[in-house]
N, C-alpha and C positions, 0 to 999 in steps of 0.2 A: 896178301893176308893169309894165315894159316889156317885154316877150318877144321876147327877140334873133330874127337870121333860123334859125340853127341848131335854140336849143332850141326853135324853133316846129317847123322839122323831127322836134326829138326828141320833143313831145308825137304830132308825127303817128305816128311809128313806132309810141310807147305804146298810142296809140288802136288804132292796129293788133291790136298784139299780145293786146291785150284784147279785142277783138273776136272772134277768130281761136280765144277759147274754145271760144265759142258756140255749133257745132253739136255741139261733143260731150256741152258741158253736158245741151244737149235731148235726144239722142240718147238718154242714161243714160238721163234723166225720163221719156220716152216706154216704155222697157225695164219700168219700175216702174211702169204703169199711167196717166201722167200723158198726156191729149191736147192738143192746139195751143190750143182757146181756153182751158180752164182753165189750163195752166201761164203762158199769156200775161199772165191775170189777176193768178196769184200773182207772177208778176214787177214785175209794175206797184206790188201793195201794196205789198212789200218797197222798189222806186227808191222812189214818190211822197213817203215823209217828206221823205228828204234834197234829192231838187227843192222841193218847198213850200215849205222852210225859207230857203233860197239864195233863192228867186222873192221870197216876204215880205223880207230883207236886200235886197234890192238893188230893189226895186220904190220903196221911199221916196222915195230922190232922183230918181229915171224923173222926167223933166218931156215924155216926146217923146211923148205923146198916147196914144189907142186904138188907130188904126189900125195901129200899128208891134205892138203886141199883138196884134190878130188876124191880121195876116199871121206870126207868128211861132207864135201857136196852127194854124195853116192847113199853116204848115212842118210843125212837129210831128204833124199828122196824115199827111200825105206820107211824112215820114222812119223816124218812128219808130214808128208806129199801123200804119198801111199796108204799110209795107215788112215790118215784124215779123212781120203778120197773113200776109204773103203768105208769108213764108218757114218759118216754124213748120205753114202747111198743109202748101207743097211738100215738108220734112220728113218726115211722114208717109209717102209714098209717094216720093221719092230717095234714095239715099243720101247720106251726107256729103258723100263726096268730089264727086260732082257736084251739090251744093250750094254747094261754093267755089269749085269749075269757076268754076260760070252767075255766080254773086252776085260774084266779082271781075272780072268784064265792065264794070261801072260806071265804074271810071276813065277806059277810053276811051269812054262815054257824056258822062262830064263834059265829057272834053277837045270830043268832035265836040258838044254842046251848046252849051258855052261860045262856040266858033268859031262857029257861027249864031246866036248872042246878039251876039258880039262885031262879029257879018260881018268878021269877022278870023283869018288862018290863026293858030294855036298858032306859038309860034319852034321853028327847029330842033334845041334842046337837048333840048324838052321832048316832040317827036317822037320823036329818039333814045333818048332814056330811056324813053320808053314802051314803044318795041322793044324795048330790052334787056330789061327787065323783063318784058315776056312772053314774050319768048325766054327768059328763067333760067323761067317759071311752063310752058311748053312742056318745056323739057328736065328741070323738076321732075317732073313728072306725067305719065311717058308711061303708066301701067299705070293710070292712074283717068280713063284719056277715053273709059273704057267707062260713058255715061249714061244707067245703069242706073234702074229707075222709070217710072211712066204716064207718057204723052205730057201730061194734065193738070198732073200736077208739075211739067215741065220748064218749061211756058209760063209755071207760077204763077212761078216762080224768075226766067226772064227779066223777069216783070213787076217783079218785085221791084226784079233790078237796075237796073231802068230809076224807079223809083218813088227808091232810093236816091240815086240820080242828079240827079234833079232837085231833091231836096233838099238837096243839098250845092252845087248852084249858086246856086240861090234863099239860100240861109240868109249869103253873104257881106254882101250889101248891107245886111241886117238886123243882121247882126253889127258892124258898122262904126259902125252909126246907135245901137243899144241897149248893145254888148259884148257878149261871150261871155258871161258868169256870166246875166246877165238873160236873151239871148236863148234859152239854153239853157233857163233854167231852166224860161220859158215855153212854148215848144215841149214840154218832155217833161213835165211840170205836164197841158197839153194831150192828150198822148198817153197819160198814165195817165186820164184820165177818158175817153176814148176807148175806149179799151180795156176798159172796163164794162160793154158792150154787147153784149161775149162771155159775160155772165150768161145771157144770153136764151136760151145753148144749153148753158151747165155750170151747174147751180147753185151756190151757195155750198157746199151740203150735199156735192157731188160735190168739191168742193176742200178741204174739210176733210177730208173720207176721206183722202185722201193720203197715202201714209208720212212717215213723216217723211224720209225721206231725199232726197225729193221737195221739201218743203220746202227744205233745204239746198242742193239743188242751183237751187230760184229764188232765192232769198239771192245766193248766190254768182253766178247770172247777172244779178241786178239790181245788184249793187253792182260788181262785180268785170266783167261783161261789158257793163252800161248806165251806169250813173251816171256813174263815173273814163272812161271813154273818149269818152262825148258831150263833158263836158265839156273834157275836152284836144284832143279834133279840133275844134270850136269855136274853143278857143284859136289852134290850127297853123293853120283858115283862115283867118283875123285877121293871121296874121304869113306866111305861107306862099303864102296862095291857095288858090282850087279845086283848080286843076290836080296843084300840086307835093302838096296835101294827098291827093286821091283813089290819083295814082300810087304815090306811098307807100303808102297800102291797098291795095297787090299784093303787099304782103310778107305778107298774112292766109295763102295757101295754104301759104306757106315756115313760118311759126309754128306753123302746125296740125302742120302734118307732123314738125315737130321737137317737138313737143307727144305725139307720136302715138306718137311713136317713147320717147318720155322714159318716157308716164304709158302708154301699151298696150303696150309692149312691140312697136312695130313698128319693123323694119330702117331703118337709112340708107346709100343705096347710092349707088355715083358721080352717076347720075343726079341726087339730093340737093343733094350736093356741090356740083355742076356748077351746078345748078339756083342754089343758096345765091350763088356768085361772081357770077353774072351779076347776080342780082337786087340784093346790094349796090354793083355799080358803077353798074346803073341810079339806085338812090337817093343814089349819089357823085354824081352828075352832076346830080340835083336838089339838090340842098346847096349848088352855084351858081349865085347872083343872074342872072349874066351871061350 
């Protein structure tokens, strides 16, 4: 099926938004006993069917060799192993809010990446829109750029968004060559077996203790925060690109907060507001081609 330019746009928002779960999912899990590598694990079993299943369907007619599978299992460890692994420790010792801070930093990594991939400046839409957009993520957040937590956490997180980063550059060329459904599938295929190796420090025995509510809350971040959103932002940067797909991942701190405000009961103040308009005309302004 062909994915206009738009609703590749709108997959990008979705993946957004569903991403934008995330820290509060773990946040809860962590309150209930649950630590970074064991939750990381129960996450992985919960995604791993549904990737297998998708990898097995679309792996049959694959005719384009190994190699394009192990640089796609290689992505997978960068994007979603790595980056996961980084952010679930910083977790631990930041709070959320400068968890969204640091980890939506990556878009302008992509951008100035891309640009010394490309040895080509970014055009001046896609500049402007970047501005805007962090100018609405600026005048969102003036009361949480207090980045509270160890100095270790903070760095884990920049690596993070820089690990994030590089993953969403590398994964076009492979998505273009394989599709989205395949190269997804295989990357995060990869990333759950990765991910295994966090047994070496929780047991099984320590993750079946778990409440159950614990449980619920990996369900919910493997389906709902990993599976639906790898695969729509896959899609968006197939029709989209890096660039328009990452900057659109600057609406994560806008969806949190209005998330925050919905399910915790916290205020929405002009700032908000203020913050919400800029950031949808930054993402008007990726909407076009030209």
């Amino acid at each position: 099926m062909n994915i206009t330019f738009r609703q590749g746009l709108a997959l990008a928002l979705m993946a957004s938004f569903m991403f934008s779960l995330k820290p509060i999912l773990i946040k809860q899990a962590y309150e209930l006993g649950a630590n970074s590598e064991g939750f990381m694990v129960l996450r992985m079993w919960f995604a791993f069917p549904f990737y297998a299943v998708l990898m097995l369907l679309y792996i049959k007619p694959y005719k384009g060799g190994l190699r394009l599978i192990a640089l796609s299992a290689a992505a997978g460890f960068i994007g979603y192993f790595l980056s996961s692994y980084l952010d679930l420790l910083a977790l631990e010792t930041i709070s959320a809010q400068a968890e969204r801070i640091i980890l939506y930093a990556y878009p302008s990594l992509v951008v100035l990446l891309k640009a010394l991939w490309d040895k080509r400046l970014p055009s001046v839409r896609v500049v402007v829109a970047v501005g805007v957009v962090y100018a609405g993520l600026l005048t969102l957040l003036p009361g949480e750029f207090n980045l509270t937590g160890s100095p270790l956490g903070l760095f884990l997180m920049i690596a993070c968004a820089f690990s994030f980063a590089t993953y969403v550059l590398v994964s076009k060329p492979l998505i273009e060559k394989m599709g989205a459904t395949l190269f997804t599938s295989v990357a995060m295929v990869a990333s759950c077996l990765f991910t295994q190796v966090n047994l070496l420090h929780t047991p099984i025995a320590t993750i079946i203790d778990y409440p159950w509510e614990v449980f619920a809350y990996g369900f919910a971040l493997a389906f709902f925060c990993t599976v639906i959103p790898s695969y729509a932002m896959s899609s968006a940067i197939s029709v989209i690109g890096t660039e328009r797909t990452a900057i659109t991942g600057t609406t994560g701190p806008l969806f949190t907060t209005i998330l925050a405000a919905l399910i915790l009961g916290e205020s929405i103040t002009l700032f908000h507001i203020t913050g919400l308009l800029l950031v949808i005309l930054g993402v008007y302004l990726l909407s076009k081609k030209s």
